[in-house]
N, C-alpha and C positions, 0 to 999 in steps of 0.2 A: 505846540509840538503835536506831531501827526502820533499815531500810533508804532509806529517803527521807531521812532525817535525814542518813546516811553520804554521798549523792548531792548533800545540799545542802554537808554542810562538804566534802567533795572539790572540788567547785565554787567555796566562797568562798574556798578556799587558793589557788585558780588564780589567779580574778581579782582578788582580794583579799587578795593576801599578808598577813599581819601583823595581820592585824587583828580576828581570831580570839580571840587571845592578847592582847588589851586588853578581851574581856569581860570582867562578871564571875562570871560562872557558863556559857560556850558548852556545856558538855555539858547544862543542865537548856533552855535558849534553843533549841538544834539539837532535842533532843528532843521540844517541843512544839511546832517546825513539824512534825518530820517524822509527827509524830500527827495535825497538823490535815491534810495532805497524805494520810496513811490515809481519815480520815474523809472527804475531797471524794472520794476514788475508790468507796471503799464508797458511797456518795449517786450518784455517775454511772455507774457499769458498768450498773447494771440497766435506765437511760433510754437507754445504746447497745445493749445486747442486745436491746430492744425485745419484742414480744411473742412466744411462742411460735407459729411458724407452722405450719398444720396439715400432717399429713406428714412432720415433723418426727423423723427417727431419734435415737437418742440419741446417738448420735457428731456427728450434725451439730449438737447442742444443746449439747455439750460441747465443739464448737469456734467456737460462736458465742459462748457466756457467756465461754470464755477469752481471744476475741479483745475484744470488748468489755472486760474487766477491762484486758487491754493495752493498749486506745486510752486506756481512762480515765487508767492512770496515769501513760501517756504523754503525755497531757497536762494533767494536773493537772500534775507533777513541772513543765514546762517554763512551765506559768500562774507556779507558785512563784517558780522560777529566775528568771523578768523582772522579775517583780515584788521579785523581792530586787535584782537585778542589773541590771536596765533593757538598755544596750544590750555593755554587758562581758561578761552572756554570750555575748549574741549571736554577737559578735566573737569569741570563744573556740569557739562550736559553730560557725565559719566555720572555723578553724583546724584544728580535728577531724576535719571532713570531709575537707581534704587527707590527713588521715592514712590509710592504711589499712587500721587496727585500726578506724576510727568504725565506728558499727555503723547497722545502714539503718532508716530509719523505719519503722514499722510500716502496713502497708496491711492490711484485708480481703481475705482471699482472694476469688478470683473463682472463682466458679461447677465452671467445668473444674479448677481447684486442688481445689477441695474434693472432686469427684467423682474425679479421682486418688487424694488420698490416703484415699477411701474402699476404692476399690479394692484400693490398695495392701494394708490393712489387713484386707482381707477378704482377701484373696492368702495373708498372713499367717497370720492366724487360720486356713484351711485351707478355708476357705467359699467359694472360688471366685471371679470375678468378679460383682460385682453385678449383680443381674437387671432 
């Protein structure tokens, strides 16, 4: 089982106790959504990274493709979950949130973020502030 797979049965133990264990094969079932779930993010990352914009250094090219991979599977994974779960997960990612371990959405950096942590990274490397 891929790791989407792991995010889905952790999920239907939440909301769906017991009912895992009335498959009859859950490990070969978990495993070919959490494959179909691979293959929608591979299909969407490349339509949110969008084209290569001119200008473009490799670092900022290398944090645009990884944030796009992240939006994708962050919402493919959550497309899954409703559509497996409808409003029980929902109710469950409300419940989450109170916690203080949930972990935060994922946004696009803005502009001054990225030019930060280029800087930062040139700091870094020895190369000085960006020019």
């Amino acid at each position: 089982m891929n790791e989407y797979a792991r995010i889905i049965e952790e999920t239907w133990r939440r909301v769906r106790p017991g009912e895992i264990e009335q498959m009859s094969d859950p490990e070969a079932y978990l495993t070919r959504l959490g494959e179909d779930v691979e293959e929608e993010i591979t299909e969407r990352w490349p339509r949110l990274a969008g084209p290569d914009p001119e200008q473009e250094t490799h670092l900022e090219k290398v944090a645009r493709l990884n944030w796009a991979r992240q939006q994708a599977a962050s919402q493919v994974v959550r497309e899954k979950l409703e559509e497996l779960f409808g409003s029980a997960v929902e109710e469950d990612w409300e419940s989450e949130e109170d916690e203080p371990e949930a972990e935060e959405k994922l946004t696009a950096p803005s502009s001054s973020q990225m030019e930060d942590s280029r800087d930062w990274l040139a700091r870094e490397l020895g190369m000085g502030p960006r020019a």
